[in-house]
N, C-alpha and C positions, 0 to 999 in steps of 0.2 A: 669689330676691329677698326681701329682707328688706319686712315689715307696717308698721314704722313707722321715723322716725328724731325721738332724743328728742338736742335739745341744751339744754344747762345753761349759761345767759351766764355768763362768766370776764371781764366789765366789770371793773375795780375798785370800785364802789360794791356788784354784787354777792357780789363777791369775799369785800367786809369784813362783810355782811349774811351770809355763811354757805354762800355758792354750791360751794364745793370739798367742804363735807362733805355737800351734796345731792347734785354728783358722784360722791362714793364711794359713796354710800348708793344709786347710781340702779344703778351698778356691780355692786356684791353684790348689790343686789336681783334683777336681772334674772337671775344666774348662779344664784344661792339658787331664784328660783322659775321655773326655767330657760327663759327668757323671751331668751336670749340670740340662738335663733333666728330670732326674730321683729323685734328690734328691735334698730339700731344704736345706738351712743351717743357725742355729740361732746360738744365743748364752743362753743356757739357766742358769737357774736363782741356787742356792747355790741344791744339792742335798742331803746335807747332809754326806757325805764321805768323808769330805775335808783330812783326814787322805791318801785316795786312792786317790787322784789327782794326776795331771786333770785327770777329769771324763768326759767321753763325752756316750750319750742315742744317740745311732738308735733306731727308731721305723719303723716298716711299715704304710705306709697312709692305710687307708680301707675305709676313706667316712667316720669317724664318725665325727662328728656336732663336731664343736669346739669353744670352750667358751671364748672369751676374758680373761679369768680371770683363765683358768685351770692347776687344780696344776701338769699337765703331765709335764709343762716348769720347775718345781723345783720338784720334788719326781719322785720316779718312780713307775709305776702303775700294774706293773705286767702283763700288755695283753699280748696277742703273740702276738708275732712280733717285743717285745721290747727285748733293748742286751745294756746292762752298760757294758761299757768299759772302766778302770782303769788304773791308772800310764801313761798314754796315752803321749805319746811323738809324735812329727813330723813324723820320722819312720813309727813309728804305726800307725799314720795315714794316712799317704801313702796304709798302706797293709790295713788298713780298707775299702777306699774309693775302692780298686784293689778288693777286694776279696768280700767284704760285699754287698757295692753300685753295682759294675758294675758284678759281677757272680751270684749275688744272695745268695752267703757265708760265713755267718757269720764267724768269725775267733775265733774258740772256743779257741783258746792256749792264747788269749788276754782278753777273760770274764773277767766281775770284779764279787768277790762274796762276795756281803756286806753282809749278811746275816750268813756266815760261823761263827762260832765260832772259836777263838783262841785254836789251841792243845794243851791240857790236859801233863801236862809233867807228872802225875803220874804214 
């Protein structure tokens, strides 16, 4: 079984933000720093963030039962193990697949936090 699965939103807002050449770049990376056994690569479905695009979810595999139909591929779910990653460029994805996939280290300076609220200027 595969350590992790890395999806890359194919939204169109992330699309036109540069998501397909984060794709390829997630692609060669993993093959480059042979990372391919470790970790699947989709392309998952709108997350909803399209604001913080591209958006790309690591999750770690655990064995759990997967549903043809689950909405892990478009929302995200909160488990551990999972890490939203924002404004994601080719770069980033480089140090992602280096640092997250092959050490086991998620790259906390890259988190996305959708959930933040906008600072209060009062």
């Amino acid at each position: 079984m595969k350590r992790y699965r890395l999806s890359v939103c194919k939204g169109p807002t992330c699309k036109a933000g540069g998501a397909d050449a984060v794709y390829a770049t997630a692609r060669e990376a993993l093959t480059e720093q042979g990372q391919v056994p470790r970790c699947e690569l989709y392309r998952g479905g709108c997350y909803g963030f399209c604001h913080m695009g591209p958006n790309v979810v690591v999750r770690e595999e655990t064995g759990r039962k997967r549903d043809p139909l689950s909405p892990e591929d478009y929302q995200l779910m909160g488990w551990d193990g999972e890490v939203y990653y924002s404004e994601m460029t080719p770069e980033k994805m480089r140090r992602v697949v280096a640092e997250h996939i092959a050490q086991d280290a998620p790259v906390q300076a890259l988190f996305g936090q959708p959930d933040t609220p906008a600072p209060d200027d009062d």
